[in-house]
C-alpha positions in Angstrom: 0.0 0.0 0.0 1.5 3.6 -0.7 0.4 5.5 2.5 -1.9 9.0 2.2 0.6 11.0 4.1 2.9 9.8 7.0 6.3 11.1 8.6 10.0 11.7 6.9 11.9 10.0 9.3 15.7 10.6 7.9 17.4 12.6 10.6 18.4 13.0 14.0 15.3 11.8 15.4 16.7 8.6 17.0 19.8 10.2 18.1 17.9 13.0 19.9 14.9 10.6 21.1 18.2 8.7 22.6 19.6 11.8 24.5 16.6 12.2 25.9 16.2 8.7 27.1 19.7 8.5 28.5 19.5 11.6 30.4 16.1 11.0 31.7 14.7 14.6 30.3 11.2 12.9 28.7 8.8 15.1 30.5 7.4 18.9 29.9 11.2 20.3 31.1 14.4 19.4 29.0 16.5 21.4 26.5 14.6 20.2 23.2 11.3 22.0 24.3 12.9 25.3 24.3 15.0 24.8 21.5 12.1 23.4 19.0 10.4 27.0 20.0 13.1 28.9 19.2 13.6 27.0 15.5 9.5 27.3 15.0 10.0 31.6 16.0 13.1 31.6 14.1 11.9 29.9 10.8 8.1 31.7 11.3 9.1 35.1 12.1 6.9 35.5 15.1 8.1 37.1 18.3 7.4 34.4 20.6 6.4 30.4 20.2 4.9 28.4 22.8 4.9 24.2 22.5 1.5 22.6 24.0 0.9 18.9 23.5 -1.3 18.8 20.0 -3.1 21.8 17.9 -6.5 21.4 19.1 -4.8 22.4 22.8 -3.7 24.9 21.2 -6.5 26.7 19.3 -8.6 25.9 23.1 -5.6 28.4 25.2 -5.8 30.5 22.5 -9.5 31.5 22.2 -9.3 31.7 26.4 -6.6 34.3 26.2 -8.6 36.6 23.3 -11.2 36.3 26.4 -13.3 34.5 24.5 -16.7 33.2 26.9 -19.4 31.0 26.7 -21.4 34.8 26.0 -19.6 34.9 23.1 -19.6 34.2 19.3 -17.1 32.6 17.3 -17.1 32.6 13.5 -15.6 29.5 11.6 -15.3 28.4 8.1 -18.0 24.9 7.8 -15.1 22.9 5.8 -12.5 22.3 8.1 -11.7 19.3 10.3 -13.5 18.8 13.7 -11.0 20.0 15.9 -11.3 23.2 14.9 -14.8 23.0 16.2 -13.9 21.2 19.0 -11.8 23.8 20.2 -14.6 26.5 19.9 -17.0 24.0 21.7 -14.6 24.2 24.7 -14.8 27.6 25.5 -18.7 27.2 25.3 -18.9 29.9 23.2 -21.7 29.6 20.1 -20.2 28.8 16.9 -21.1 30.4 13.6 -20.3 28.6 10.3 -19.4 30.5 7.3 -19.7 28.6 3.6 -16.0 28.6 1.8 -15.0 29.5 -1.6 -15.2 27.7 -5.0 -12.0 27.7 -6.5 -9.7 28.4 -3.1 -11.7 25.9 -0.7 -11.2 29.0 2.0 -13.4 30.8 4.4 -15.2 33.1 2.1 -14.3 36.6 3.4 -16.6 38.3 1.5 -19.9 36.8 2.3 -18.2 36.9 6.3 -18.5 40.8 5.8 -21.4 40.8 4.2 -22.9 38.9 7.6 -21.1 41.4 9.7 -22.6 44.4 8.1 -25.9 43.2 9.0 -25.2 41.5 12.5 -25.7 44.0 15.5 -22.8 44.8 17.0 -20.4 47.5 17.9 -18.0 48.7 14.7 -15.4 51.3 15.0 -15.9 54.0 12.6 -12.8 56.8 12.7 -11.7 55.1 15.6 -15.1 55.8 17.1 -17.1 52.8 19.0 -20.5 52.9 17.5 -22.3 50.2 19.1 -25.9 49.1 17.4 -28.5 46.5 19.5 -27.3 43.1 19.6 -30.1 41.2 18.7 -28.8 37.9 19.7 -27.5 38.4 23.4 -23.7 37.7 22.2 -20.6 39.9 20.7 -18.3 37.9 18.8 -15.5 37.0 20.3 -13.0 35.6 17.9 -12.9 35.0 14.2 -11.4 31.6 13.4 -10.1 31.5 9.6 -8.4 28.1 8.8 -5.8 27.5 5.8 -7.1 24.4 4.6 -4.7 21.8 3.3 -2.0 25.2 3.8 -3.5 27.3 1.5 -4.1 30.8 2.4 -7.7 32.6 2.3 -7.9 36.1 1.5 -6.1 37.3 4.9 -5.4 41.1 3.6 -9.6 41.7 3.8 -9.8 39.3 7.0 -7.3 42.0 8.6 -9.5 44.7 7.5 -12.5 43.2 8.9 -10.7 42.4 12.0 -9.5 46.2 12.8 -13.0 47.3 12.1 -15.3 45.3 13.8 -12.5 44.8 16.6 -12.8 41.1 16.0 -9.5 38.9 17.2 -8.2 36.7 15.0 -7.4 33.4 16.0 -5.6 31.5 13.1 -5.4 27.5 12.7 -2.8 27.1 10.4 -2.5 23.5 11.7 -1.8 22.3 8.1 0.6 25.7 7.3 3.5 25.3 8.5 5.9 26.1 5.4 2.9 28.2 3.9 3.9 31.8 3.1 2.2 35.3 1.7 4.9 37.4 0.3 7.4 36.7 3.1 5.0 36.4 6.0 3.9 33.0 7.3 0.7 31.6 7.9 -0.5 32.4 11.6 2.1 35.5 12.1 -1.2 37.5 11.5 -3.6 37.8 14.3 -3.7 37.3 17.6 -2.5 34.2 17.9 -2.2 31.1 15.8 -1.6 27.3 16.2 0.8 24.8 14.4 0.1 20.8 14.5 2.5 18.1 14.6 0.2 15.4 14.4 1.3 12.1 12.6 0.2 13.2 8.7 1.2 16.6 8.9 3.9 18.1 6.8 6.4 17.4 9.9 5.3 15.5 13.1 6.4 14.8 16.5 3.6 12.1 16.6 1.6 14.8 18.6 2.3 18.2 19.1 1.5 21.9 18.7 2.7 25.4 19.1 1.1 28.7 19.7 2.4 31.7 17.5 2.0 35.2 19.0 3.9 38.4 18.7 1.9 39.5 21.5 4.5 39.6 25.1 1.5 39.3 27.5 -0.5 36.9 25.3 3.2 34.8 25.2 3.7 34.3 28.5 0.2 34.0 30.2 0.1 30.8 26.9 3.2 29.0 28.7 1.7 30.1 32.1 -1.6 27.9 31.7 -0.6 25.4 29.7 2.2 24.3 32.6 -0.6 23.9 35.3 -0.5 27.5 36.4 2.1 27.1 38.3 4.2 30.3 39.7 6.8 29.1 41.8 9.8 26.4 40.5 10.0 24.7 44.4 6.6 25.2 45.9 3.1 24.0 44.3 1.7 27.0 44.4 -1.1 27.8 41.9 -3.2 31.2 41.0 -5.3 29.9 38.0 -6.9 26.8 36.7 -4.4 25.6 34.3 -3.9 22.9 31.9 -1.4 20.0 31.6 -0.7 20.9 28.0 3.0 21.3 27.6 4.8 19.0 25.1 6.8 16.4 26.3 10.8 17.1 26.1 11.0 13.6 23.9 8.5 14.8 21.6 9.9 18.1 21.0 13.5 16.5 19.9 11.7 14.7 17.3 10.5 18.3 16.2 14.2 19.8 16.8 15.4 16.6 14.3 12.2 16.7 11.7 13.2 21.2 11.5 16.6 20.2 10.5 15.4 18.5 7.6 12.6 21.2 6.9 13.6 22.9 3.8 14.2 19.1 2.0 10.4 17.9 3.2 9.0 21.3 1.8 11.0 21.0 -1.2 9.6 17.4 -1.9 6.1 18.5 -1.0 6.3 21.3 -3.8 7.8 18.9 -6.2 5.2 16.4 -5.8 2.1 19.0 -6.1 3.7 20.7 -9.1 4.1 16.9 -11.2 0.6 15.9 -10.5 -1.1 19.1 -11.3 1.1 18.8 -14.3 0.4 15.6 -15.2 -3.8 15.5 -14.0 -4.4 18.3 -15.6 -7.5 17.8 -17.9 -7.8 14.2 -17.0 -11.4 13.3 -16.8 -13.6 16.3 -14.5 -10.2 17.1 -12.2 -10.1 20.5 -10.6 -7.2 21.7 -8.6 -7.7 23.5 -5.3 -6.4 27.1 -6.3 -4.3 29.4 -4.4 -4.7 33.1 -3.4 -2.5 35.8 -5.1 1.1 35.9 -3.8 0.5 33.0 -1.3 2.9 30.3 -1.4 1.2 27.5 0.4 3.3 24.2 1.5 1.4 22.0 -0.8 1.0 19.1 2.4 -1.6 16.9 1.6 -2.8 17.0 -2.3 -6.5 16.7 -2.7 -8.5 17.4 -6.1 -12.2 17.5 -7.1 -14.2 15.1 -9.3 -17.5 14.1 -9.5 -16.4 10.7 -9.3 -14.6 10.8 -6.3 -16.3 8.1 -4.3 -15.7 5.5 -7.4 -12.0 6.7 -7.8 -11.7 6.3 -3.8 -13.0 2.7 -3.9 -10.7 1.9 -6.9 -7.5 3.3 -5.7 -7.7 1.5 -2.2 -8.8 -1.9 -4.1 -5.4 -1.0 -6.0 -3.0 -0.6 -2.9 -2.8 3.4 -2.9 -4.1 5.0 -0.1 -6.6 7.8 -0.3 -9.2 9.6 1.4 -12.3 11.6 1.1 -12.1 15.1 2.5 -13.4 16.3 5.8 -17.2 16.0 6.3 -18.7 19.7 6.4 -19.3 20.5 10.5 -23.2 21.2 9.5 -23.4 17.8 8.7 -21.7 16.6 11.9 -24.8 15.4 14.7 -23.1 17.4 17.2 -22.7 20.9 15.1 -25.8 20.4 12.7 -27.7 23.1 14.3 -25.3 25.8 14.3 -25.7 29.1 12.1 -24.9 28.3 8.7 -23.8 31.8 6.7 -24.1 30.3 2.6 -25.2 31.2 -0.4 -24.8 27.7 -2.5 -23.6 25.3 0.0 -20.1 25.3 -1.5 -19.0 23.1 1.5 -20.7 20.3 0.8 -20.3 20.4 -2.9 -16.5 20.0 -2.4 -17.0 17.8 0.3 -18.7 15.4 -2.5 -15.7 15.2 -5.0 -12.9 16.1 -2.7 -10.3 13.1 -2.6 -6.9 13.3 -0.9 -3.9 11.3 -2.9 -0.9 10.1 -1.4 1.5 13.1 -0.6 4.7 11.9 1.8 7.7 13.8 1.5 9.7 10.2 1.1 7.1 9.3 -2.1 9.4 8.0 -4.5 9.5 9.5 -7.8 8.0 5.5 -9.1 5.5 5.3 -6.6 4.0 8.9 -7.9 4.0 7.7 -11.1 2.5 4.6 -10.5 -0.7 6.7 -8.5 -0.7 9.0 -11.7 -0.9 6.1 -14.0 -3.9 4.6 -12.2 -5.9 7.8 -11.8 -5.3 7.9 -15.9 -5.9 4.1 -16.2 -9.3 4.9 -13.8 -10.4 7.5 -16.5 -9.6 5.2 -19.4 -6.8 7.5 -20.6 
């Protein structure tokens, strides 16, 4: 079977994994912990990076620190994977969905704004608070954009909207890391945003995440209550409720060793996007997922639409090469099916329906990716 997407394991990994071992440093304190946050700040360009055990941990501290409350609002995209959700559902805040676009699979900012200018609630104008009924009860409390497979949405407008409606941003660029617009990466924008390490993303630790802020306070009051609160190194002494969500210091030199081969697994991932969207191209109904002006996404998990995605999906696993269908809209989920559901056309589910993810590894071999090209083609009768 050629897997969907699973770790490059080529570097230091076992030799830092040892050191760890042999020292006895496997827990939340240990050298590598620091260290992966300084390469993630360094190689992202934020001010300050903050390891927690896995994303979704990470998108949950981040909405408490914007403030957000279970009085609250928070707007997120309705194609995205549960977690994102999840997160959201922690806080107890209500969740609004918005529809995504057609060609770029994103949030749709423009139908977001055009919801806004019609939702009750306080905009500044001139740098003047002008504060209108708010019919439901609730002011939103975070806006929630996700770059979906590492693509970027349209985040120049998403600022916009943020400064005028006074809206935090909360980015989960969980599948971004690598994914650029003109020089500035994915989740350097708002408030905060969150990285994931999980086991298919475009490097893993098995399970990890990291919290990207510019923001000093925001920094350390992250590595305060995801360490348990804790303000004294000798005496348990606590002054919040806290969370046991620092990564482990074995994990994190897994991360150290999967950095220092960073620029060769983006470099693959590129390569690999670039000859199937060369050689797909006008076989049978394909579409391509397309990318925002000036973005420069990381290209981690290649997914395409077609109308007969559930036979291809059948016939590709019957023929040993892994693939998946996308990520079930979160209106469609029995938990989230009742939420507000801001669309025009239903976009989400209409991708959902032809969506099918291919095998993407960085260590695909060149054979192996022809061999899945040749059976899409063979699948088509080309």
């Amino acid at each position: 079977m050629i897997p969907l997407s699973v770790p490059n394991i080529n570097g230091n990994e076992w030799q830092y994994v040892k050191n760890c071992l042999d020292t006895g440093w496997i827990s939340s304190a240990g050298a590598y912990v620091n260290k992966f946050e300084e390469t993630i700040k360094k190689y992202t360009g934020v001010k300050h990076a903050i390891a927690c055990m896995n994303g979704t941990a990470g998108l949950q501290v981040s909405l408490k620190l914007a403030g957000v409350c279970s009085d609250d609002i928070v707007i997120a995209p309705n194609l995205t994977f549960v977690a994102t959700l999840n997160a959201i559902s922690y806080s107890g805040a209500e969740i609004a969905l918005i529809d995504v676009c057609e060609n770029s699979w994103q949030m749709d900012i423009n139908l977001l704004q055009s919801w806004l200018e019609n939702y009750s609630i306080t905009k500044v104008v001139n740098g003047v608070p002008i504060t209108r009924e708010i019919t439901s009860g609730k002011k939103i409390g975070a806006i929630m954009p996700v770059y979906v497979l590492g693509g970027f949405m349209d985040i120049d407008k998403l600022l916009e909207i943020s400064a005028t409606y006074g809206i935090p941003l909360i980015e989960d660029s969980t599948e971004a890391l690598g994914s650029f617009k003109l020089g500035k990466h994915a989740g350097s924008y708002g408030l905060c945003g969150v990285l994931s390490f999980n086991g298919n993303k475009i490097i893993s630790t098995g399970g990890g995440g990291m919290i990207l802020t510019n923001n000093k306070y925001i920094a350390k009051r992250a590595k305060h209550i995801t360490t348990t609160a804790k303000t004294d190194p000798l005496d348990y002494f606590h002054d919040e409720i806290g969370y046991h969500y620092r990564l482990v210091n074995v994990l994190a030199a897994i991360g150290v060793a999967q950095m220092e081969n960073f620029e060769n697994i983006l470099r693959r991932k590129k390569e690999i996007d670039s000859l199937y969207r060369k050689e797909l191209e006008g076989v049978g109904d394909i579409r391509f997922q397309k990318n925002y002006l000036n973005s420069d996404p990381n290209c981690w998990l290649f997914t395409f639409r077609t109308k007969k995605m559930r036979e291809l999906l059948t016939y590709l696993n019957d023929n040993k090469i892994q693939s998946r269908p996308f990520w079930t809209p979160m209106n469609n989920l029995p938990m989230y099916k009742d939420l507000v559901y801001i669309n025009e056309n239903d976009i989400s589910n209409s991708i959902f329906n032809e969506c099918i993810s291919i095998p993407s590894s960085s260590n695909l071999t060149y054979s192996e990716q022809r061999h899945v090209i040749s059976e899409i083609k063979n699948f088509y009768k080309l």
